[in-house]
TIRO-2110 file (N, C-alpha, C; in Angstrom, 1 decimal):
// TIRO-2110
73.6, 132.8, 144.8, N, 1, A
74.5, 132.6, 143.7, CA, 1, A
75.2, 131.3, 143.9, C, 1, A
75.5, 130.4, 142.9, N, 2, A
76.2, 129.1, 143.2, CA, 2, A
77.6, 129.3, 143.3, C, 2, A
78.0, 128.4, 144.0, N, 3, A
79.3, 128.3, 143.9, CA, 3, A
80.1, 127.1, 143.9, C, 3, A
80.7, 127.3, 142.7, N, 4, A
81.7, 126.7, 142.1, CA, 4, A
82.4, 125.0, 143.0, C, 4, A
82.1, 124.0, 142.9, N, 5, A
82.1, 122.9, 143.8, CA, 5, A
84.0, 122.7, 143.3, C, 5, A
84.7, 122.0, 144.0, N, 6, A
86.1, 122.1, 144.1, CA, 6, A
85.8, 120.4, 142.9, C, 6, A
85.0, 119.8, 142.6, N, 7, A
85.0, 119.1, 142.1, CA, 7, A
85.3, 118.9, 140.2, C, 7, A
84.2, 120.5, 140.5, N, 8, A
83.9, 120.5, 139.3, CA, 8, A
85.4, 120.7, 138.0, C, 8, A
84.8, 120.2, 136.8, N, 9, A
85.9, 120.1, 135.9, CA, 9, A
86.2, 121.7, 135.7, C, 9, A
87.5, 121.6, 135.2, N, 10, A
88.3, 122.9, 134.9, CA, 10, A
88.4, 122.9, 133.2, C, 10, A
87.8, 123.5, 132.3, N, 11, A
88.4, 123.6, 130.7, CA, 11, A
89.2, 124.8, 130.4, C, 11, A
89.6, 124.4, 129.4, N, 12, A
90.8, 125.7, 129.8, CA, 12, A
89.8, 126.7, 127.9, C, 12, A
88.9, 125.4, 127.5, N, 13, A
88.3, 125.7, 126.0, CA, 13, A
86.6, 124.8, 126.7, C, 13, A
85.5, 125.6, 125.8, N, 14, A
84.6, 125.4, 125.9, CA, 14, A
84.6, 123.4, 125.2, C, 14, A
83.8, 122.6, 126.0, N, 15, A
83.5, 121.3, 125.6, CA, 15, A
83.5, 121.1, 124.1, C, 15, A
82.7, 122.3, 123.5, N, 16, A
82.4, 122.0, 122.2, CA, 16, A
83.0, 122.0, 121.3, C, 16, A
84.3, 122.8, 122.3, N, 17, A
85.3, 123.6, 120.6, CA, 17, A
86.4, 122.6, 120.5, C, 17, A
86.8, 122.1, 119.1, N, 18, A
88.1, 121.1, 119.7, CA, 18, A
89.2, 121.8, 119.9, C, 18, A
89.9, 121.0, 120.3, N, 19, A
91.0, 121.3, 121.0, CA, 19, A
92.2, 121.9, 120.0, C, 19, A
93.1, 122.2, 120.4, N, 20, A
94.3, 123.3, 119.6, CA, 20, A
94.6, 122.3, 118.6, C, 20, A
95.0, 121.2, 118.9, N, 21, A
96.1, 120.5, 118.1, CA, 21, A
95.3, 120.0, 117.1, C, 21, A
93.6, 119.5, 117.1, N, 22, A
92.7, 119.2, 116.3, CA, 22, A
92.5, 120.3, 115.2, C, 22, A
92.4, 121.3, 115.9, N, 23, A
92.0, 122.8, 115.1, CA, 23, A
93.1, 122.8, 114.1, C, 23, A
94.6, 122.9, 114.2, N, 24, A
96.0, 123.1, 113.7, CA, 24, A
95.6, 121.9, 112.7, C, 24, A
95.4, 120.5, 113.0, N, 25, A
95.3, 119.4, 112.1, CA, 25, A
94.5, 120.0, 110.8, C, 25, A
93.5, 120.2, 111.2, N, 26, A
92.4, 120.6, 110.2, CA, 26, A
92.4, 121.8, 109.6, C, 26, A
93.1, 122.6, 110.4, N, 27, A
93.1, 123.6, 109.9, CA, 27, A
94.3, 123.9, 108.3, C, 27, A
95.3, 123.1, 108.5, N, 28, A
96.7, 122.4, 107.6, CA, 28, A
96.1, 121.8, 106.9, C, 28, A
95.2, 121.1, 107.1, N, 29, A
94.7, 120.0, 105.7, CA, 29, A
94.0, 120.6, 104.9, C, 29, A
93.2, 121.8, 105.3, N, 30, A
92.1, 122.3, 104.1, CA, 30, A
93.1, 123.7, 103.3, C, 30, A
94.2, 123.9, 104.2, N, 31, A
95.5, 125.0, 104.0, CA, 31, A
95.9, 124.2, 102.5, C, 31, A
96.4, 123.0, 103.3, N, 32, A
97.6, 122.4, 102.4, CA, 32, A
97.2, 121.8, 101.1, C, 32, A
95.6, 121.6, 101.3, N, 33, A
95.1, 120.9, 100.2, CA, 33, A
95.0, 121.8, 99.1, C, 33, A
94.4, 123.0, 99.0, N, 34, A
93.9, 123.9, 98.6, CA, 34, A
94.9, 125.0, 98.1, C, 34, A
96.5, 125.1, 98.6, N, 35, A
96.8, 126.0, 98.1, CA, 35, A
98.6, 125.2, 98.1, C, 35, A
98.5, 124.1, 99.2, N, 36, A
100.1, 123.5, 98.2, CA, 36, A
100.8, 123.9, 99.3, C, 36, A
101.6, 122.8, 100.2, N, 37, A
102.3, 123.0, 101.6, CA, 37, A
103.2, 123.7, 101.2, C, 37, A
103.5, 124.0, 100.4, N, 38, A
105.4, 125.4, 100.4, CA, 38, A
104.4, 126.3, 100.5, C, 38, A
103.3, 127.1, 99.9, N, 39, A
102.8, 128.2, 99.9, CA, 39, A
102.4, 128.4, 101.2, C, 39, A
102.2, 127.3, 102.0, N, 40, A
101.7, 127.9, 103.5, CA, 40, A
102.5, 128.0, 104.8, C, 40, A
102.6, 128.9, 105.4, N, 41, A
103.7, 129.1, 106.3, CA, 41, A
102.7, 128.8, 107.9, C, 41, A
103.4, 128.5, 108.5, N, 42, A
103.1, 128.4, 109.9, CA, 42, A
102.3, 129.7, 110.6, C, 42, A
103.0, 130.8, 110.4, N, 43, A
102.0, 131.9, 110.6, CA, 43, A
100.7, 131.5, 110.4, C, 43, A
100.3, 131.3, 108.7, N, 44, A
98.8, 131.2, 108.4, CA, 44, A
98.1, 130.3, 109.0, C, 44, A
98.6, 128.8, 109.8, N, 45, A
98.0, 128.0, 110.1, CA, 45, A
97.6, 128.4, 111.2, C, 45, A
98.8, 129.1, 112.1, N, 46, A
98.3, 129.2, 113.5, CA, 46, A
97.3, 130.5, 113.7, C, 46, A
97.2, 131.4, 112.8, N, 47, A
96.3, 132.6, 112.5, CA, 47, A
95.3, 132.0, 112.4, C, 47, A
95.0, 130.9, 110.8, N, 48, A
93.4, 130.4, 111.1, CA, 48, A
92.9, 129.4, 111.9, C, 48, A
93.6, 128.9, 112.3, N, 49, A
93.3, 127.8, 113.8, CA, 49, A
92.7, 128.7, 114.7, C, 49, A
93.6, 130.0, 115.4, N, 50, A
93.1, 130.8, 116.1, CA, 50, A
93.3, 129.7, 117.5, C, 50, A
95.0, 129.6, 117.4, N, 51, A
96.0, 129.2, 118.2, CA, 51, A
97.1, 130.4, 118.1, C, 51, A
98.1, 129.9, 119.0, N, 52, A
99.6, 130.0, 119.1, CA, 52, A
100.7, 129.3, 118.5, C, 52, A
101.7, 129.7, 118.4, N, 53, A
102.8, 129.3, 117.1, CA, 53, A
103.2, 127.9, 118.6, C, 53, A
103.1, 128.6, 119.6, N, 54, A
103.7, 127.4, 120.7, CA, 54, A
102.6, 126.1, 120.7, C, 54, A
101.4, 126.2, 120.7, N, 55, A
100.9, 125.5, 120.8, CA, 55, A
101.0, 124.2, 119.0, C, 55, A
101.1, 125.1, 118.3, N, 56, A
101.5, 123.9, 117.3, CA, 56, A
103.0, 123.3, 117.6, C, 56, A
103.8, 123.7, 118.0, N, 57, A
105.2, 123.0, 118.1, CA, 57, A
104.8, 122.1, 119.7, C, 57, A
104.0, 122.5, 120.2, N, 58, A
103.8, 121.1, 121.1, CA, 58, A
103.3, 120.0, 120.5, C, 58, A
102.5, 120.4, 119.7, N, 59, A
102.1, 118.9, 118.9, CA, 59, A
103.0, 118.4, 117.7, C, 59, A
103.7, 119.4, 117.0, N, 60, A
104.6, 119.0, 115.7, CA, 60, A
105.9, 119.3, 115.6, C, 60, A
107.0, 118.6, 116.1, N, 61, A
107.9, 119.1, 116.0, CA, 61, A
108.4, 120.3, 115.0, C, 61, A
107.6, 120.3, 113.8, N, 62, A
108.2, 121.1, 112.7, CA, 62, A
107.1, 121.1, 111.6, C, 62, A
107.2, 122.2, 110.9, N, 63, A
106.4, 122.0, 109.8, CA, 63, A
106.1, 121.3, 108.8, C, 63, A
107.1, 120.8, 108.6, N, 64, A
107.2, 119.3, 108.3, CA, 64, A
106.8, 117.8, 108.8, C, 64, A
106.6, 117.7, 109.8, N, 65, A
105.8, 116.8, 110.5, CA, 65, A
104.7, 117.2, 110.4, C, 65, A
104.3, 118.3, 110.5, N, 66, A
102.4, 118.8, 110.3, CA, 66, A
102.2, 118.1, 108.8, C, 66, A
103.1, 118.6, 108.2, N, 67, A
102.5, 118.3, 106.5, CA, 67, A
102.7, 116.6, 106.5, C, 67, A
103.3, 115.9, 107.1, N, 68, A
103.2, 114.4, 107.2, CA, 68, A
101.8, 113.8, 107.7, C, 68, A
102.1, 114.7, 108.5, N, 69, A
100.6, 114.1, 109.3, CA, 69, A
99.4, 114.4, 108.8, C, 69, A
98.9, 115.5, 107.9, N, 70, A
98.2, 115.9, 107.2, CA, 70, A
97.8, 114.5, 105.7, C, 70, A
98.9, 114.1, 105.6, N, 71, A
99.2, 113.3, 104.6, CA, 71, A
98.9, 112.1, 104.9, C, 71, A
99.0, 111.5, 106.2, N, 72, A
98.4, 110.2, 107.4, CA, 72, A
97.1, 110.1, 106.8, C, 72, A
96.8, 111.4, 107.4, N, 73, A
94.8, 111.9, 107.5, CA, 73, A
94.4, 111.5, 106.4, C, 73, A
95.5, 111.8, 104.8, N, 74, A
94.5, 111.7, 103.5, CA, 74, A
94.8, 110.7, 103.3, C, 74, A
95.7, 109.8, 103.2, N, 75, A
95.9, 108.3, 103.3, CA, 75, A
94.4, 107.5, 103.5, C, 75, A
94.5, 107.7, 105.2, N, 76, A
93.5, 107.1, 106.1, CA, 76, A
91.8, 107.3, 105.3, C, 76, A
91.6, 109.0, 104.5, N, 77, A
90.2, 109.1, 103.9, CA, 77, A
90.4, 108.3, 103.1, C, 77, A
91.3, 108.5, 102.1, N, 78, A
91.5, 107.2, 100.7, CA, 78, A
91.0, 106.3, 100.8, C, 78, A
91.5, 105.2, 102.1, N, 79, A
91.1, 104.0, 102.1, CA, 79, A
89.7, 103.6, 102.8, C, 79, A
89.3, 104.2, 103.9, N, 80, A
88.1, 104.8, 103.6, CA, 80, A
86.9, 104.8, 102.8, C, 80, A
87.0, 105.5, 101.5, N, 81, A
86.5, 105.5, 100.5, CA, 81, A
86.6, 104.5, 99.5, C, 81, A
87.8, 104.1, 99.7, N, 82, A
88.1, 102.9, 98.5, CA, 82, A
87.4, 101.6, 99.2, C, 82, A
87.7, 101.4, 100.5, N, 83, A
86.8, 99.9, 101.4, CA, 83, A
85.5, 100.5, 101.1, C, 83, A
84.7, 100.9, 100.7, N, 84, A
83.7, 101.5, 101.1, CA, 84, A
83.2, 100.9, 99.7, C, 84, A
83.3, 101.3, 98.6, N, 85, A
83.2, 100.6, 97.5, CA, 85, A
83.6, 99.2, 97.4, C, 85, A
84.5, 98.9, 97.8, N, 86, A
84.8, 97.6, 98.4, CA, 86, A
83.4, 96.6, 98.8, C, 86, A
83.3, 97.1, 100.2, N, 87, A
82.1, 96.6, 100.7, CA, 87, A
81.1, 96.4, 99.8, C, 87, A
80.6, 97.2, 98.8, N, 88, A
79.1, 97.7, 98.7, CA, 88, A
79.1, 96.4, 97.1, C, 88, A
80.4, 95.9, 96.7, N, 89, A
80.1, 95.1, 96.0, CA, 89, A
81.2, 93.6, 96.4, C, 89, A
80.5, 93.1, 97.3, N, 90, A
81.5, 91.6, 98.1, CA, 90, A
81.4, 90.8, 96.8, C, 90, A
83.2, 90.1, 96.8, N, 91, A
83.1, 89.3, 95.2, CA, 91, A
83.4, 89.7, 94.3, C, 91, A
82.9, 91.0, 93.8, N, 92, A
83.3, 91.4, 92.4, CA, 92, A
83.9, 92.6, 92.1, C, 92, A
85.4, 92.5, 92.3, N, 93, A
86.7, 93.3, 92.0, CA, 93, A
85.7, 94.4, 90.7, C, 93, A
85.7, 94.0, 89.9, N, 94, A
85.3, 95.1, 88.6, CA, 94, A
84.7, 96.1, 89.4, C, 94, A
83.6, 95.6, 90.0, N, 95, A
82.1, 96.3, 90.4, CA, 95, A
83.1, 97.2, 91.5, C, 95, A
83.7, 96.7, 92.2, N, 96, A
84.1, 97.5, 93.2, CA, 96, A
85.1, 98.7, 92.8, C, 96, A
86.3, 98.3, 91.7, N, 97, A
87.0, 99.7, 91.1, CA, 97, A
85.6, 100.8, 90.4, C, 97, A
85.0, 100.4, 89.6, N, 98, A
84.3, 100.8, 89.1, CA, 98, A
83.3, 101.6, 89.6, C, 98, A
83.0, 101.4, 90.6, N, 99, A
82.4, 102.3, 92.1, CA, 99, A
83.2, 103.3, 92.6, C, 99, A
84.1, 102.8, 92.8, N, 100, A
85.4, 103.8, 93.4, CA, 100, A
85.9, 105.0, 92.6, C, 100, A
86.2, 104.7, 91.0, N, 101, A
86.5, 105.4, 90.0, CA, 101, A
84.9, 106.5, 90.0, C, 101, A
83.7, 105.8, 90.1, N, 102, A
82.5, 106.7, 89.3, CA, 102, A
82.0, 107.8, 90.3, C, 102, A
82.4, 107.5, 91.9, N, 103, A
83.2, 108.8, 92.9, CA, 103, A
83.8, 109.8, 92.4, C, 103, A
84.9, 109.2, 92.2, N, 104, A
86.0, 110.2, 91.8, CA, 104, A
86.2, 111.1, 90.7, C, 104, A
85.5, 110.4, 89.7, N, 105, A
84.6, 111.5, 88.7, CA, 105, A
83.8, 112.2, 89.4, C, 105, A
83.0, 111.7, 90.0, N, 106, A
82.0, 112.9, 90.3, CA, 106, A
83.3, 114.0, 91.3, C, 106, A
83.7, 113.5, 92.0, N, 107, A
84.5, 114.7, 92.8, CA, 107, A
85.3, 115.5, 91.8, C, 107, A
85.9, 114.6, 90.9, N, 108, A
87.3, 115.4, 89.9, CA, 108, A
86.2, 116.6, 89.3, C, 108, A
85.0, 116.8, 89.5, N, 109, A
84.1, 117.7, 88.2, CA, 109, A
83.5, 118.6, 89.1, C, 109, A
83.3, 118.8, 90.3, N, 110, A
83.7, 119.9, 91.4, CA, 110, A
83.9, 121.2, 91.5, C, 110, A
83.8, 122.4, 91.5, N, 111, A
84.6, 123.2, 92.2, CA, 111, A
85.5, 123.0, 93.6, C, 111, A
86.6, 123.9, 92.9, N, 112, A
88.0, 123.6, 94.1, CA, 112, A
88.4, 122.3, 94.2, C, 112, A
88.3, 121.5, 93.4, N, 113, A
88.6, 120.1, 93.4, CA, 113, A
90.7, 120.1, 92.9, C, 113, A
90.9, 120.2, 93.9, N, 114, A
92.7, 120.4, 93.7, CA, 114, A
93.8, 118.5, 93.9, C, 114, A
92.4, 117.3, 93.0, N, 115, A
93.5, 116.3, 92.6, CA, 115, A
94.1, 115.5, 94.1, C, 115, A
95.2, 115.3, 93.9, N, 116, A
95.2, 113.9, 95.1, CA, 116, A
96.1, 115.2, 95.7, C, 116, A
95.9, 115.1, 97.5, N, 117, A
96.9, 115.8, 98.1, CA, 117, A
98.4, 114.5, 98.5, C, 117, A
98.3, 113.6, 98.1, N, 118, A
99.8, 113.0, 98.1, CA, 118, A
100.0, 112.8, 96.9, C, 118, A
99.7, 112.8, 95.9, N, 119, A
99.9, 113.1, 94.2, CA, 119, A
101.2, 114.6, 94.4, C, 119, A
100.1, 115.5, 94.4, N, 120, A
100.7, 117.1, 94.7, CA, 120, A
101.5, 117.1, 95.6, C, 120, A
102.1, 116.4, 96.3, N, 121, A
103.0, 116.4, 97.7, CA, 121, A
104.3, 115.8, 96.9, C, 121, A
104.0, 114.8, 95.9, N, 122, A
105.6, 114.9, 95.5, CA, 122, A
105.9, 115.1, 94.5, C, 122, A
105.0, 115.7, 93.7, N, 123, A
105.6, 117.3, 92.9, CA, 123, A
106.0, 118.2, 93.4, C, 123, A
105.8, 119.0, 94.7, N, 124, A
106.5, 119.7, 95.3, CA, 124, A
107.6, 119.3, 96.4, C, 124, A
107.9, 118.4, 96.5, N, 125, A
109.0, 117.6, 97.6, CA, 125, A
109.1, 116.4, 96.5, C, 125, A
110.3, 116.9, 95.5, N, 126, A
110.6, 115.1, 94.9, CA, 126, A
111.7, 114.0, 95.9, C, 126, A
112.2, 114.7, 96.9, N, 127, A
112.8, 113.9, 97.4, CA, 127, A
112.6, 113.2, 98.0, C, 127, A
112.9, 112.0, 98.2, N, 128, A
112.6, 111.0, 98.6, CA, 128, A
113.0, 110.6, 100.2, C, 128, A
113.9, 111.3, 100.7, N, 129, A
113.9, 111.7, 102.4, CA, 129, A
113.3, 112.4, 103.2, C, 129, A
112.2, 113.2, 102.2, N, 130, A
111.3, 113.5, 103.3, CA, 130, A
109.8, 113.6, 103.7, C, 130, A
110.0, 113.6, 104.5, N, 131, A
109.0, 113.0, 105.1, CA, 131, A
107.6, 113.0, 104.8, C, 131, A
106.9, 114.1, 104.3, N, 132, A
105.6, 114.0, 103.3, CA, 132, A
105.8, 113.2, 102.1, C, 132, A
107.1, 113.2, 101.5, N, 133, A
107.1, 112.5, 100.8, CA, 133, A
107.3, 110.3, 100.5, C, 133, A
107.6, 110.7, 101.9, N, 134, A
107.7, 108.8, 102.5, CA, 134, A
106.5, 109.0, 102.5, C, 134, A
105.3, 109.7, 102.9, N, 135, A
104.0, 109.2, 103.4, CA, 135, A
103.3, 109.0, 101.5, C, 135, A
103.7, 109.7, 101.1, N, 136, A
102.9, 109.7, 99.6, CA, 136, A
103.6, 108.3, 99.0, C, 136, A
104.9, 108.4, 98.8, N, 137, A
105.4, 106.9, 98.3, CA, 137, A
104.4, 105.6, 98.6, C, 137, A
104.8, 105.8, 100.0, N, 138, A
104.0, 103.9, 100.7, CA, 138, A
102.9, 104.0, 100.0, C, 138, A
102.1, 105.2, 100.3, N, 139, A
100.7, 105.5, 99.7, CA, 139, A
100.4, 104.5, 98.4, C, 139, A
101.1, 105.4, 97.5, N, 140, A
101.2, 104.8, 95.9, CA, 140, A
101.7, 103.4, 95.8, C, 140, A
102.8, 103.3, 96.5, N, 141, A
102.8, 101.3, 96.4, CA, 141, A
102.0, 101.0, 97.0, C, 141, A
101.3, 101.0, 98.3, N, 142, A
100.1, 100.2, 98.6, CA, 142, A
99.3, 100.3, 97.5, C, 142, A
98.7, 101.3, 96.5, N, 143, A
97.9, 101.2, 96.1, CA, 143, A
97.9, 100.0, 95.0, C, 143, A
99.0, 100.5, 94.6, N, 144, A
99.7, 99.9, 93.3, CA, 144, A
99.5, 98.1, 93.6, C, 144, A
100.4, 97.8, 94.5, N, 145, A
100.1, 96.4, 94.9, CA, 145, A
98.1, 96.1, 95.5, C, 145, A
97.7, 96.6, 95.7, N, 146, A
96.2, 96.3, 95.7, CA, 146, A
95.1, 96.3, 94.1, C, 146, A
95.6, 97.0, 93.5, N, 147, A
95.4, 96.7, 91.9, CA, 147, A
95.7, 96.2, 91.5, C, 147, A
97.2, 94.9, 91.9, N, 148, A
97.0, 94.7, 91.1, CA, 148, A
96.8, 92.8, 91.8, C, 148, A
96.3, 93.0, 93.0, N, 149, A
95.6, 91.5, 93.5, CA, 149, A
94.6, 91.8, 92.7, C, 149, A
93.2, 92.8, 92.6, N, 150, A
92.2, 93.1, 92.0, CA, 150, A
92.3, 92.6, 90.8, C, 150, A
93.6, 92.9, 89.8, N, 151, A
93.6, 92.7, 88.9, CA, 151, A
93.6, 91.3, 88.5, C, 151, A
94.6, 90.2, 89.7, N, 152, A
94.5, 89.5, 89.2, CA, 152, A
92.8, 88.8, 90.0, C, 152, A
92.7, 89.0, 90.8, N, 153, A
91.1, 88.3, 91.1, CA, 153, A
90.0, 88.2, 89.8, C, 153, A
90.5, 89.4, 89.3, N, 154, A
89.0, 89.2, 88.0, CA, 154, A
90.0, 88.9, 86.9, C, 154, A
91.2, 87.9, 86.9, N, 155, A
91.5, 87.3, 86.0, CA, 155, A
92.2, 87.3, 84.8, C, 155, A
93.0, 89.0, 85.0, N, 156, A
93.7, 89.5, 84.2, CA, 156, A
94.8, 88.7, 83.5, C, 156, A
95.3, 88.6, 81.8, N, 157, A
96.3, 88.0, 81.6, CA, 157, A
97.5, 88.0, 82.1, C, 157, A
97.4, 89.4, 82.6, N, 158, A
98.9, 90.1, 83.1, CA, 158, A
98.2, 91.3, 83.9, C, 158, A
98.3, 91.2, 85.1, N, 159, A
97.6, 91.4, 86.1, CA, 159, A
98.4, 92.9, 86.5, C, 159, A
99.8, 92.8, 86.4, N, 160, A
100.6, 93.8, 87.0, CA, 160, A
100.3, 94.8, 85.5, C, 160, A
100.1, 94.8, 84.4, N, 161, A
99.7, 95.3, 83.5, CA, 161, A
98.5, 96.6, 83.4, C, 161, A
97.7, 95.5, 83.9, N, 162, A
96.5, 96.1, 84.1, CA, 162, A
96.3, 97.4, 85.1, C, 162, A
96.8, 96.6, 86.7, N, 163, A
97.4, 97.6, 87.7, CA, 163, A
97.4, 99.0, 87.3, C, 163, A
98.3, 98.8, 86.6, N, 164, A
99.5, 100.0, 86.2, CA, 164, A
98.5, 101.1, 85.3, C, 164, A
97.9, 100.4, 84.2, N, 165, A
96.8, 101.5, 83.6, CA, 165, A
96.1, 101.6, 84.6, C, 165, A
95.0, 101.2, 85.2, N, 166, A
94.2, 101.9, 86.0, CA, 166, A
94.7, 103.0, 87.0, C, 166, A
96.2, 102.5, 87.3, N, 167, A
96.7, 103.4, 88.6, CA, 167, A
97.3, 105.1, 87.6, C, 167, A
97.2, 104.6, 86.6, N, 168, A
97.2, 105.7, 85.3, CA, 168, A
96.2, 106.5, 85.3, C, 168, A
95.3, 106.0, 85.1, N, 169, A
93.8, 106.6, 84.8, CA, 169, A
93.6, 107.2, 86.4, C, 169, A
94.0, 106.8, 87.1, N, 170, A
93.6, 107.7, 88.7, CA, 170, A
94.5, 109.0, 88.5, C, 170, A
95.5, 108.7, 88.5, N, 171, A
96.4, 110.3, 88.2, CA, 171, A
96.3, 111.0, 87.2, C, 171, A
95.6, 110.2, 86.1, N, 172, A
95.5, 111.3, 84.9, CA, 172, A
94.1, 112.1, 85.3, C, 172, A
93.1, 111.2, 86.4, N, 173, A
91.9, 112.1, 86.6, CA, 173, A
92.8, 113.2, 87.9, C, 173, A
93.4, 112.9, 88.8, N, 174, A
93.8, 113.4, 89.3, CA, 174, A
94.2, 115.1, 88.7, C, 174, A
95.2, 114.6, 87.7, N, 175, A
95.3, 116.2, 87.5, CA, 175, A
94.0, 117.1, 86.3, C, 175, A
93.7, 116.0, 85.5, N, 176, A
92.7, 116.6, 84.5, CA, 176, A
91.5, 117.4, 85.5, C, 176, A
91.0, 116.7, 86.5, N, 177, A
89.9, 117.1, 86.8, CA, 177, A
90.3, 118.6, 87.4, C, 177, A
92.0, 118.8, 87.7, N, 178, A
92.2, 120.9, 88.3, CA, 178, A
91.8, 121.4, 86.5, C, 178, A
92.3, 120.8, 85.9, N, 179, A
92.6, 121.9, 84.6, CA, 179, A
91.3, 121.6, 83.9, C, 179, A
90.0, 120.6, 83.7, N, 180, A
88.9, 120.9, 82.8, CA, 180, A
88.0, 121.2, 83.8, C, 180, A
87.6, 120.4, 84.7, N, 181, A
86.7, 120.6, 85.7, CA, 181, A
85.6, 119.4, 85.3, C, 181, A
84.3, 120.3, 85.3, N, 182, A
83.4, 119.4, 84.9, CA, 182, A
83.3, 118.8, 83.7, C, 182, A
83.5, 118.9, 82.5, N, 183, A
83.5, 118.7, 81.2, CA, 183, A
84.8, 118.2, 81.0, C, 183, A
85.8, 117.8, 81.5, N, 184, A
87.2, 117.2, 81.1, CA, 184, A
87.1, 115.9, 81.0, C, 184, A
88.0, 115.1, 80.6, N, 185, A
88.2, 113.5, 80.3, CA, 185, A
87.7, 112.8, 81.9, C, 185, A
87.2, 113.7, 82.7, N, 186, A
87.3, 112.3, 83.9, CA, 186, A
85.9, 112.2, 83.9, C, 186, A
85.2, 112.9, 82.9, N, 187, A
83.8, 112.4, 83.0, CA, 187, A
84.0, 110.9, 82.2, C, 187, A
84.8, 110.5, 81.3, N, 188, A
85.7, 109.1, 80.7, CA, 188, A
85.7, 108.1, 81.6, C, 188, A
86.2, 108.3, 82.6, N, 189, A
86.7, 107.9, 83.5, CA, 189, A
86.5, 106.1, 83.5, C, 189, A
85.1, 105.8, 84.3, N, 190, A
84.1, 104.9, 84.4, CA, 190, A
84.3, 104.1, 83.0, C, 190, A
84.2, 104.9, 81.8, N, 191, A
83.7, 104.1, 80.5, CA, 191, A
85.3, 103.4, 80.0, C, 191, A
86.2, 104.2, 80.3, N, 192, A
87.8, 104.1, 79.6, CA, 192, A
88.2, 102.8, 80.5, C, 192, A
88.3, 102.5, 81.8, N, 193, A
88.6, 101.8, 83.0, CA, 193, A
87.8, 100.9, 82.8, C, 193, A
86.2, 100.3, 82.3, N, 194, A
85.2, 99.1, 82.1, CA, 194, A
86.0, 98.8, 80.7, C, 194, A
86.4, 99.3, 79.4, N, 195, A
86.5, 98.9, 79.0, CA, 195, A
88.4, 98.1, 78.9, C, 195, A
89.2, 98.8, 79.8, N, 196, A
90.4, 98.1, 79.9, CA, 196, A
90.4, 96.7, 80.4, C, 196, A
89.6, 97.1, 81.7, N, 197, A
89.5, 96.0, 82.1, CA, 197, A
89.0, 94.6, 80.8, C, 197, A
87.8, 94.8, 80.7, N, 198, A
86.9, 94.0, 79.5, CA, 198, A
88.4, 93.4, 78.6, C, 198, A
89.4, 94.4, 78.1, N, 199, A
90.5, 94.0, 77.5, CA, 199, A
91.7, 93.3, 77.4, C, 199, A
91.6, 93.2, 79.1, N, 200, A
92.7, 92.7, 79.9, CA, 200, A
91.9, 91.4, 80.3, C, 200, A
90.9, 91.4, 80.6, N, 201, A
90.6, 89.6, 81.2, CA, 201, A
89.8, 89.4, 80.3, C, 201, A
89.6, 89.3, 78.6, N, 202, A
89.0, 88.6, 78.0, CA, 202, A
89.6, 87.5, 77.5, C, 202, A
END
C-alpha cells in the first residue's frame, strides 16, 4: 500500500472542482440574473453553491458586495463582446455597432433571455449610493461616451445625438426582448439602427 509522501499536496476540494468563492460568484450571477438580486437571499446562494454562509462572508463582506461584484463580471462580458465586434471590423464604426446590435438580437429572441443585468439593477436599487448601483451607472456612461466617439468617427452631424438613440435602441431591446421574445421589435433591431445611422451622417 503507498504511503502518503509528507510532500505531497494537501486539497481541502478535489483539483477539478472550483473553489467556494468561484462557486458563490457564479453561482449569484445565474441567481441574480434570472430572478432579480432582492429576490435572492444569501441562504439560496450558499445552498446552490453547496458552501457555507461563512465561507461567502470571507469573500464578500455583505450581500451587497456579492451583487457588485456580480455586476464587475457583467460589465467585464459586455465589453468583451462589444471589442469583439470591434475587432472583426477594423475601421468601420457602422460595421462594428451593427455586429454588436445583430448579437444582441439574436440573444434578446432566446428563451430566459432576462435583458441587461445592470439595466435591471437600477430599477431595483434607484439609488445612487449603492453600490450595484455605482457599478451600473459607470457602466452606462462608459457606454454612452463610446457611442458617441463611434458616432462621431463615422461622421455624424451631431454625434452626441446619435449616441443617445442607439443607446435607446439597446435598452428598448433590452426590455422588449423579456416581454415578446422571439417575434418582438428586436428582431428591428439591425434594420432601425442602419437606418439612423444612414440619417445622422448623410
Amino acid at each position: 500500500m503507498a504511503t502518503k509522501r509528507s510532500s505531497d499536496p494537501v486539497h481541502d476540494e478535489p483539483a477539478d472542482k472550483p473553489r467556494a468563492a468561484e462557486r458563490i460568484r457564479s453561482t449569484a450571477r445565474e441567481l441574480f440574473y434570472r430572478e432579480g438580486i432582492r429576490a435572492i437571499g444569501v441562504e439560496q446562494i450558499v445552498q446552490d453553491a453547496g458552501v457555507t454562509k461563512p465561507s461567502l462572508y470571507r469573500s464578500y463582506a455583505s450581500k451587497d458586495d456579492l451583487a457588485a461584484a456580480y455586476l464587475r463580471d457583467y460589465d467585464a462580458e459586455f465589453w468583451v463582446r462589444f471589442e469583439q465586434s470591434v475587432a472583426a471590423h477594423p475601421g468601420d464604426p457602422k460595421a462594428q455597432l451593427l455586429d454588436y446590435f445583430r448579437g444582441l438580437a439574436e440573444r434578446a429572441a432566446k428563451p430566459g433571455y432576462r435583458g441587461c443585468g445592470l439595466t435591471n439593477t437600477v430599477v431595483e436599487y434607484p439609488s445612487a449610493d449603492h453600490p450595484a448601483c455605482k457599478v451600473s451607472q459607470a457602466h452606462k456612461r462608459k457606454l454612452r461616451k463610446r457611442l458617441t466617439a463611434m458616432a462621431e468617427a463615422m461622421g455624424a452631424a451631431s454625434p452626441e445625438t446619435l449616441a443617445d438613440g442607439l443607446q435607446l435602441l439597446l435598452e428598448g431591446t433590452y426590455a422588449s426582448g423579456q416581454l415578446f421574445g422571439r417575434d418582438g421589435p428586436a428582431r428591428s433591431l439591425v434594420a432601425v439602427a442602419d437606418r439612423l445611422i444612414d440619417a445622422s451622417c448623410g
